[in-house]
N, C-alpha and C positions, 0 to 999 in steps of 0.2 A: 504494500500500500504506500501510494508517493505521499510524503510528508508537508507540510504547509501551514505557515501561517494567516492571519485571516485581516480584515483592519481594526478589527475594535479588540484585536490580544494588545498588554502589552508588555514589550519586549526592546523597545528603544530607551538608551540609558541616557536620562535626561541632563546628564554632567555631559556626554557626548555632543553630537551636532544641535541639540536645541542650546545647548548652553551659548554655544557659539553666535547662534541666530539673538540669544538676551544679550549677551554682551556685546555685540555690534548695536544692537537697536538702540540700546541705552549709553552707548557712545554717540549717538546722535541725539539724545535727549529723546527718546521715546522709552517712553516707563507706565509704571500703572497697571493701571484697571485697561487699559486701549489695549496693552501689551498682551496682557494674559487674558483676554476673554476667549472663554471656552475652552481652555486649555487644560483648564482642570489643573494646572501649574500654582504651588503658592508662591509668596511672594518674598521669593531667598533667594541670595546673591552669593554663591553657584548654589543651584539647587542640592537638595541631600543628594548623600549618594543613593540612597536603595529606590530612588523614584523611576518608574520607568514608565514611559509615553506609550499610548498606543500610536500607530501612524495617523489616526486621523486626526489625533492631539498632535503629535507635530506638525499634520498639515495646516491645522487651524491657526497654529502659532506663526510657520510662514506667512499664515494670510495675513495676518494682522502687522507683521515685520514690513512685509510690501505696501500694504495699505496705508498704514500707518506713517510710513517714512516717503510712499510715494514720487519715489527716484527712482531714474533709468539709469541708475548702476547701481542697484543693489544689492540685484543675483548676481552681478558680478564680483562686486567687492566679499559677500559669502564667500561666495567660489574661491579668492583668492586663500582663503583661511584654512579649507575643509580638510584638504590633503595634504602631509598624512594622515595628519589627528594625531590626536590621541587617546584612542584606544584599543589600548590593550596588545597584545601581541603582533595584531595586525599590523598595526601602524609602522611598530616595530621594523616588523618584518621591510614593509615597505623602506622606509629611512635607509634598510642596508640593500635595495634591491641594485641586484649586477648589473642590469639592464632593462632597457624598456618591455623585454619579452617578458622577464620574470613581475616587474612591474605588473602590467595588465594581468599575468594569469594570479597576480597576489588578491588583486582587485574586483576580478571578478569570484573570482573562488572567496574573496571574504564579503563580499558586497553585503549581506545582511546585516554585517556590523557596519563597512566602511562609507555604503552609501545606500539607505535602509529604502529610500522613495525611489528611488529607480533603480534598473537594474542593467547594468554592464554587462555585453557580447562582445568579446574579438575572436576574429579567425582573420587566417592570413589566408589570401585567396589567388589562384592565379600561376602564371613562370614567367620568369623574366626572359623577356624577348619575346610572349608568345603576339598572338594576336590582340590579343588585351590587358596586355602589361600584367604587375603584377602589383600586391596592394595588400596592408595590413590593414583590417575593417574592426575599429571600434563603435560598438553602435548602443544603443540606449532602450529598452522599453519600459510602461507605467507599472511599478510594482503591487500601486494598490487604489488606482482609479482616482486620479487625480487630472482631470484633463481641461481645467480651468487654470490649473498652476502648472500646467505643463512647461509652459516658456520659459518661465521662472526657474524649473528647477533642470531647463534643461543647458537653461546660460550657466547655472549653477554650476553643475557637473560639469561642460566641458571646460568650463575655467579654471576648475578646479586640480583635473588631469595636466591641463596645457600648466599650470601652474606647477606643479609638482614636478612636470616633466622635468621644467627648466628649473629648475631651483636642484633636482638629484641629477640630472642628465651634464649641467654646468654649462649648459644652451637654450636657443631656443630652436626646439623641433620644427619641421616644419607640415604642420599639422594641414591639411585640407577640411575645411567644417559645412556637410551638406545638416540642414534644417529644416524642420518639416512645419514649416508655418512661411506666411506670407513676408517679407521686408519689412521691416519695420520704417517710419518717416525717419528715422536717425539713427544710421547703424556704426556710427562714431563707437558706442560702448562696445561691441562685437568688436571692432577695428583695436581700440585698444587691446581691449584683453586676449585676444584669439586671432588675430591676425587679419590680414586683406583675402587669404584665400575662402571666401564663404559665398555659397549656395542657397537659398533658399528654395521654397517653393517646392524641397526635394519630399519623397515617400517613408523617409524616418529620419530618427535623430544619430548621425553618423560622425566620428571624427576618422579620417584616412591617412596616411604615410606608406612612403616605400619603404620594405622589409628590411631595405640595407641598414635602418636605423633602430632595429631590433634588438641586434645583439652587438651593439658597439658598446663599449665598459662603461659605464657610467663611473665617476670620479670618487664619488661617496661608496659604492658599493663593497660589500665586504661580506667575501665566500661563507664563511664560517657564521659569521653573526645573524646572515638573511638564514640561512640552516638552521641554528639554533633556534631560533624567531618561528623558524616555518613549525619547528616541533612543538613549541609550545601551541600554536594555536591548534592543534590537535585536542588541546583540552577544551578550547573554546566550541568545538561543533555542535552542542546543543542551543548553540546562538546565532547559527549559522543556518539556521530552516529558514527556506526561502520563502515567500509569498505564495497566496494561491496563485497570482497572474502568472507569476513567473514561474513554480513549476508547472499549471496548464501548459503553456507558451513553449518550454523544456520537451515534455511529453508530446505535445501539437507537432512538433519541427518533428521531432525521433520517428512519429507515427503520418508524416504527411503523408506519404503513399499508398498507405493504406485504408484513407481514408475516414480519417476518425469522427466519430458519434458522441452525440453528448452522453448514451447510453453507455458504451465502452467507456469513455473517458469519468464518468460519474463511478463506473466499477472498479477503477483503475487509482482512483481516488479515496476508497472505501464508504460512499454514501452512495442513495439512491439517486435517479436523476432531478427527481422535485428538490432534494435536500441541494444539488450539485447548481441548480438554477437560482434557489436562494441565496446559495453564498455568494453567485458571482452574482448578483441583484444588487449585496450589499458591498460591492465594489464599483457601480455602477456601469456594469458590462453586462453580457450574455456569452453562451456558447458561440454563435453566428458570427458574432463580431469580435470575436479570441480564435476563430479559425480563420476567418478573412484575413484578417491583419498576418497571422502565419505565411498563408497560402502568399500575401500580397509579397511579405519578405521574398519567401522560396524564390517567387516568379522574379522578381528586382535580380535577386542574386545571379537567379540562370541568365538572363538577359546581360548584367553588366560582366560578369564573370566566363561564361562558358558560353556566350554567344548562339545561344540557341533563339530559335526565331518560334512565331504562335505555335505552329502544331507541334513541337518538340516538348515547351512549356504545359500546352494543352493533356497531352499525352504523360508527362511527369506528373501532376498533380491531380491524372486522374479523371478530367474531364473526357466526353463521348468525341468533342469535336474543338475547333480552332475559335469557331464562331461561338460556343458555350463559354467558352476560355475568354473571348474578348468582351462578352456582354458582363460575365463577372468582373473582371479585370476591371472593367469601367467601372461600375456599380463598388468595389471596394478602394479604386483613388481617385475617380473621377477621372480619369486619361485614359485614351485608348492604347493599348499595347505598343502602338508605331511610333505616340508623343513620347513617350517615358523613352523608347527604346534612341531615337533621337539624341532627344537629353544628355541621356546618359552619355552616349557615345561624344556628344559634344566637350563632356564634364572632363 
């Protein structure tokens, strides 16, 4: 039975990243009753240790940090903070990491600690020299149904990486950032923080580099300390259960070819399927639209990556026909197969 947390457990250590989010706000003179509404947070400067948030307590808190301070750098200036952190072995671990490869897979393998609202994918995709280059893919999906504070938490996160990079890497990467939302009228804060290379308008939230910059040494790294680090957090994996979204999403990718059913996937889950559509209700999703978004990845992937045209995609993921494939394809990002595939090729 796949394992999973839900939004209203809680499980986030309120000294962790919300403390982070109180002590920026209140360096700006935001405090109070503004700060902590519905947080369920008292009002201690850092909060006790044993308090722990549910996510949708710290989503409320973000809201309020945005709202409240109502700047278009906010999620960035967080971002600048988040990574490594500090907590706990993780962080650790990160501080001594050899290189960008070990980096990401520290990141993603701890994300329920290091970055509890969203949740970090890389794979390295591709060969060098082929027809379509080759490219390490960090990409982002919603942990626990938050898609009003999406933007927010997705300048967060990539600023937070890009920030981290450069500060253990002893450079600045050179990051490519596709964004799955419109331009904003002022993308100055994007420019500072993240670079000139940015895409909007793209089908997820992605940061891209060339592999060569994987496994160059990072300056700080240290063989034995990121080892020691990594063992310890062996003791942390009872804090490491990922989200419903995210093992769904996990399971979804493993099982796309085969087609999977809310029924399967409610079995696979250990509840029925009525139980399996209330909990993703109280994430504000469904099954349809946790398989779409899959389906939508797979098909982005084949397309920019392996260069497969409609009926190859059509034929992977299961559809009768090219024309069933393109009528979905529309209906899950609004573009027909040929604009994206353009796109991309242009990117």
């Amino acid at each position: 039975m796949i394992a999973y947390r839900q939004v209203g457990e809680s499980f986030i250590v309120a000294r962790h990243q919300p403390a982070l989010l109180l002590d920026y706000a209140r360096s700006q003179d935001l405090g109070g009753e503004q700060l902590l509404r519905g947080t369920g947070l008292p009002d201690d400067d850092p909060p006790a240790a044993h308090v722990l948030l549910a996510p949708q307590q710290y989503l409320q808190l973000l809201a309020n940090v945005m709202r409240g301070l109502a700047s278009s750098d906010t999620s960035f200036m967080l971002g600048q903070q988040m990574l490594p952190g500090h907590y706990g072995a993780l962080s650790h671990a990160l501080l001594q990491a050899q290189n960008l490869r070990q980096a990401l897979d520290i990141l993603c393998a701890g994300h329920a600690r290091l970055c509890p609202l969203l949740t970090p994918r890389w794979r390295e995709e591709g060969t060098q020299g082929g027809p379509h280059g080759s490219m390490a893919v960090l990409y982002w999906t919603d942990s626990f149904g938050a898609p009003s504070q999406l933007p927010a938490l997705v300048e967060m996160h990539m600023t937070a990486v890009t920030a981290m990079c450069r500060w253990l890497g002893g450079e600045r990467l050179p990051w490519r950032y596709c964004i799955n939302r419109s331009a904003p009228a002022h993308v100055e804060q994007h420019q500072a923080h993240l670079g000139s290379d940015l895409r909007f308008n793209c089908q997820f939230d992605a940061m891209l580099i060339d592999p060569l910059w994987l496994d160059r040494p990072w300056p700080r790294g240290n063989a034995l300390a990121a080892a020691t680090a990594l063992q310890d957090v062996a003791g942390e994996a009872p804090a490491l259960v990922p989200s419903l979204l995210t093992a769904l999403y996990d399971y979804l990718l493993d099982n796309i070819r085969l087609g999977p059913t809310l029924e399967g996937s409610a079995a696979a889950f250990g509840v029925s399927p009525a139980t399996f559509k209330r909990h993703l209700a109280r994430h504000g999703s469904h099954f349809q639209a946790e398989l779409d978004q899959v389906r939508a990845h797979v098909a982005i992937h084949l397309f920019q990556v392996r260069g497969y045209d409609n009926e190859a995609v059509a034929q992977y993921l299961g559809f009768h026909d090219a024309t069933n494939f393109r009528r979905s394809f529309k209906r899950w990002t609004g573009l027909v197969p040929s604009l994206l595939r353009d796109a991309l090729l242009r990117g």
